[in-house]
N, C-alpha and C positions, 0 to 999 in steps of 0.2 A: 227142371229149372237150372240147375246145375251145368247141364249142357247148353243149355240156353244161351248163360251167364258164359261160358268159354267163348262160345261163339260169337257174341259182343265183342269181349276183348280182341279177340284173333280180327274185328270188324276195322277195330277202333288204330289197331296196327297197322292195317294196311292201307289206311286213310291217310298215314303221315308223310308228308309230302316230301320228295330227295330233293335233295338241295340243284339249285337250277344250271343248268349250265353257261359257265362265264365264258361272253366272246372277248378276246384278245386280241389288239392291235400289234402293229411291232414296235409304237411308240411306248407299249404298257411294259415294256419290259425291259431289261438290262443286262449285256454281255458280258458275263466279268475278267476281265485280263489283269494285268501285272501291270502295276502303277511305280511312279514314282514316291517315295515320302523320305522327308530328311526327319534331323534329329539332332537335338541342341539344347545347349544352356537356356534359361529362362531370362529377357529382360524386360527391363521394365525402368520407368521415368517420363518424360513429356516433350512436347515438340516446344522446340525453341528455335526463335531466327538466329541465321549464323550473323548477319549485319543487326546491328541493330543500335540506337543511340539515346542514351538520355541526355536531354539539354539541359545545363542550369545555370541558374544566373549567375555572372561574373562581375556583376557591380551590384552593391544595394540601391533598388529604387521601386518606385509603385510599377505597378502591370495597367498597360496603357490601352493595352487591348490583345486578343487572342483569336489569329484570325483563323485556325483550322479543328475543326472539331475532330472528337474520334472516328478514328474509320475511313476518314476523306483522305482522297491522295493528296501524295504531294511534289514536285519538282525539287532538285537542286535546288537550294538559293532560295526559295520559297520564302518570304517572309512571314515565321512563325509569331511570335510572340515579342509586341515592342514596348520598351519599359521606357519611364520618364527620364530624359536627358537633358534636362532645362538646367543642373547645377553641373553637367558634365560637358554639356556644352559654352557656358561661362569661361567653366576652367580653359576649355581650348581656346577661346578668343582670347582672355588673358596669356597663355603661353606663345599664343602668334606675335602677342602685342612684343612681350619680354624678347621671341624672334626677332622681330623688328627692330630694336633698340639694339639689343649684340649685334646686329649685320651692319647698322649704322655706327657703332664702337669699332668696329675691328675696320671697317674699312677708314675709318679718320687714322686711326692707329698704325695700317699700314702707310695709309702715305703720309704721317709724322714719319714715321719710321725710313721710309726713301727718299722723306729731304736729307733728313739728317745725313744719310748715306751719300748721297752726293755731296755737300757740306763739308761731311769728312777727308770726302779724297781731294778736295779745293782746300783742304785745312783751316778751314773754318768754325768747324767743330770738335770737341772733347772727346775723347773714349767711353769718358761718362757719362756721356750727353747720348752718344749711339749706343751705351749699353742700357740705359735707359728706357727705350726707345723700342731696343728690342725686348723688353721686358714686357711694356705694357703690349705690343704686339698680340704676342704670346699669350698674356692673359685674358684680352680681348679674343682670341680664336679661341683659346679654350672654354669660357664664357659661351660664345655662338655655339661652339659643340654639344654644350649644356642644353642651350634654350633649344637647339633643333631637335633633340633626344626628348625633351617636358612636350614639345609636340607632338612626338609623335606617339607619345603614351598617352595624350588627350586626346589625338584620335580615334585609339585602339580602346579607349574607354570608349567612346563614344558609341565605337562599329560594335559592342558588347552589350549596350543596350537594345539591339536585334538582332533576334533567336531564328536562323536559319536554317531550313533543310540541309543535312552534310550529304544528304543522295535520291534517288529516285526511291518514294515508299509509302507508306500509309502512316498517319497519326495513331498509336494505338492504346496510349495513355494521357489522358489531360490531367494536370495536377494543378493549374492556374486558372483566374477567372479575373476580370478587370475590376482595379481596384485592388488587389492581392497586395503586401508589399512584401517584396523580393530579394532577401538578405543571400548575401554571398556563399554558394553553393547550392543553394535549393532550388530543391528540381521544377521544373516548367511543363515538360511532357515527355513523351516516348516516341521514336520514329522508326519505324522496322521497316526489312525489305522482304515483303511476302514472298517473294521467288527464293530466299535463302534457307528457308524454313528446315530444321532437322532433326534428329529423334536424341535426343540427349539424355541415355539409358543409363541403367546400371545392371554388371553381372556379379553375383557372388562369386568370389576369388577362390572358390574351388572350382570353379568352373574356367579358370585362365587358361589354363594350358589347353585348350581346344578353341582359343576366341583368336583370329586373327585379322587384321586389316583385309580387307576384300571378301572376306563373307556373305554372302547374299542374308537379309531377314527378312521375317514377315512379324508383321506388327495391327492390331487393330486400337483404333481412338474411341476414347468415352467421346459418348456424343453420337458416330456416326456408324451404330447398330450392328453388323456382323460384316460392314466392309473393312476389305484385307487390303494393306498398303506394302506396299515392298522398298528395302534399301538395301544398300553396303556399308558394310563398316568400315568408316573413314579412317579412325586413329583408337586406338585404346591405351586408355592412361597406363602410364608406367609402374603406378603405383594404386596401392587400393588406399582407401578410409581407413585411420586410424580405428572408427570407434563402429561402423558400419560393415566390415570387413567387406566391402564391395568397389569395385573398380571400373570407372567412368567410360565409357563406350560412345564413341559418336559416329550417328548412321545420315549417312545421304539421304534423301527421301526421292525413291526413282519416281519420274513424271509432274507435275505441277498439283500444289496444295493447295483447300483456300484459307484463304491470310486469319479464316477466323479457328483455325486449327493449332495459333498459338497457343501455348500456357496449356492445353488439356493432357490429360496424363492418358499414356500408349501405353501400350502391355503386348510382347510376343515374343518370337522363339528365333535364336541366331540359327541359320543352316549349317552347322558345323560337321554333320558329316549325313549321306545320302546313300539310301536303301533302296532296290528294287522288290516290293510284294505283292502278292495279290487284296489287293481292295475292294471293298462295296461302298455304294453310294448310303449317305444317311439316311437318305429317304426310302432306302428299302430294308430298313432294321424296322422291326416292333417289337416293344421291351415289352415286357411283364415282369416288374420287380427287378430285381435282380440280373436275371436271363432275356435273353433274348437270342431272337430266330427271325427268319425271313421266308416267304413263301418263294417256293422253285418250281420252273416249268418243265415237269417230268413228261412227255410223250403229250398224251391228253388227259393228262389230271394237274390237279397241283401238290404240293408236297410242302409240308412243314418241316423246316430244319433246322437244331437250336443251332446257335454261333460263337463260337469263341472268338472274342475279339482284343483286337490290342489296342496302342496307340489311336489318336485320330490325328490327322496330317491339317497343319492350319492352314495350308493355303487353300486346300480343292475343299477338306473339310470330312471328307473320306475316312473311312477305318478300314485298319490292318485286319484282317479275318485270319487267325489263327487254323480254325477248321473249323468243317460243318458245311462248306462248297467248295468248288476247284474248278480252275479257269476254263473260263468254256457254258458254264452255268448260267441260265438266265432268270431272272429274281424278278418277281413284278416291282415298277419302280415306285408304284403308289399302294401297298396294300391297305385294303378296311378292313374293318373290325367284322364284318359279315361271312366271312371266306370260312371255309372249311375245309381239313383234312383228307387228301382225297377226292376235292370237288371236281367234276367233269368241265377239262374246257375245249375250247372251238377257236380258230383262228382264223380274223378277218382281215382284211387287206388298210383298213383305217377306223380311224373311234368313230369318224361322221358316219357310215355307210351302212354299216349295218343296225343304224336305230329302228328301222322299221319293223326289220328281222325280229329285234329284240322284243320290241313292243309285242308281237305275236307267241311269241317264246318265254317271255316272262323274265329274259335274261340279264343281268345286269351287265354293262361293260365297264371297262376298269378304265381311269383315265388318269 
């Protein structure tokens, strides 16, 4: 029985099946060489247009209508938002009228004024008759000079009860609604130029002495999930926050944005200074805990090897591999969780080609 019982075991041993052999394309794998990665101060703040306009009202009066909702474009000149001009228009017809009366004064007053003058040199008339004369002259143009200035401030009242586009852009904030009434200064709406759009950061001021105008960054937006945007740094403040110790950074945004990219808060890393190392792709790391390793294509087997790893570079998104591979090494770019230490592989010319093979063979392929 004894012998029996060994003999089962030794049975039940050799029943256990080796692990299958994995085909390999050369898509499933990755060369590792010597990458680029920079290294920089951290910033961080939100996209802001570099144009941008808040309109408000320059006269008090009701809102008569508001012809652009948020988000619509707009022209030049666009007629934004027009307020009631019925007591402002009044006023102009009365100060034309007051024009009217002075340019009818001054002109009776100048030709009093050049009889007299001829008058005088026939001696005809007084010294105080022509000083007179130029008196009232004088008073009558200064008068007209009056009445033409009260015009042209009824005008300019007038041209203030409509709220104009000052450029080519988008409506981005409405603050008015018809019927509204519109006291002097209060705002009406927001006009931006989505093409001006820029990252309007901040760096902690220990980080100064390495931040300089024309820096390349890379920067990602809440909102728009692990895409990376790139700019230069335009200008950086002279000075930092009193109470923030941090100091204002403004970045160009290379390539066109869309306009709805304003106001969201950006987060990323100025290039201030740039390294050459050897890199691996994220997608050929698997963690466990703490540690992590990547499977390597040794001959015809595969090979577990842990990694030490440094930074990760935010543009490509790569990590610095301290040790654990060396350039020239090729890393499955997709590993699973099924793989094993040691497991035998075979190399095929594509992932499509040899499924038939596999099906026969039992073999998984890595893709």
């Amino acid at each position: 029985m004894a012998l029996a019982g060994c003999n089962r075991g030794d049975a039940n041993a050799k029943a256990a099946p080796a692990p299958a052999t994995l085909l390999i394309a050369p898509e499933d794998t990755v060369t590792l060489k010597p990458g680029s990665t920079s290294s920089g101060p951290l910033i961080t703040g939100t996209i802001e247009p570099d144009r941008k306009a808040d309109l408000r009202a320059e006269v008090s009066a009701v809102v008569l209508g508001v012809m652009k909702e948020n988000g619509q474009a707009v022209k030049k000149g666009d007629l934004l938002v027009r307020l009631d001009d019925t007591s402002i228009r009044d006023g102009l017809i009365s100060a034309q009228e007051a024009e009217r009366v002075a340019v009818q004064a001054a002109e009776q007053a100048e030709r009093q004024f050049q009889r007299l003058k001829t008058l005088r040199e026939s001696g005809m008339a007084s010294a105080q008759m022509m000083e007179d004369a130029e008196i009232r002259r004088n008073t009558t143009q200064s008068d007209l000079s009056a009445a033409k200035a009260r015009v042209v401030s009824a005008r300019q009242q007038l041209q203030r009860t409509e709220a104009r586009a000052p450029f080519d852009g988008i409506v981005s904030d409405r603050k008015v609604s018809a019927g509204d009434t519109a006291q002097v200064g209060k705002e009406l709406l927001k006009v931006i130029d989505p093409r001006s759009l820029r990252f309007e950061g901040l760096v902690s001021s220990d980080a100064l002495s390495t931040v300089k105008a024309g820096q390349s960054v890379s920067f990602g937006v809440n909102g728009w999930g692990n895409q990376q945007f790139t700019g230069k740094i335009r200008l950086v403040a002279p000075t930092a926050n009193a109470t923030t110790r941090q100091v204002e950074v403004l970045v160009d945004i290379n390539g066109d944005v869309p306009a709805r990219m304003a106001g969201l808060y950006a987060e990323g890393r100025i290039e201030a200074s740039s390294t050459t190392a050897l890199m691996v792709p994220a997608s050929t790391i698997v963690r466990d805990g703490e540690r992590a390793f990547a499977w390597r294509v040794k001959g015809a087997t595969l090979q577990k090897v842990p990694l030490a790893l440094g930074e990760r570079d935010l543009r490509s998104g790569d990590y610095i591999v301290k040790s654990g591979v060396a350039q020239g090494d090729q890393l499955l770019r997709h590993p699973v969780a099924t793989l094993k230490d040691g497991q035998a592989i075979a190399a095929t010319t594509s992932a499509g080609a040899p499924a038939a093979a596999s099906a026969s063979a039992s073999s998984p392929i890595v893709r």
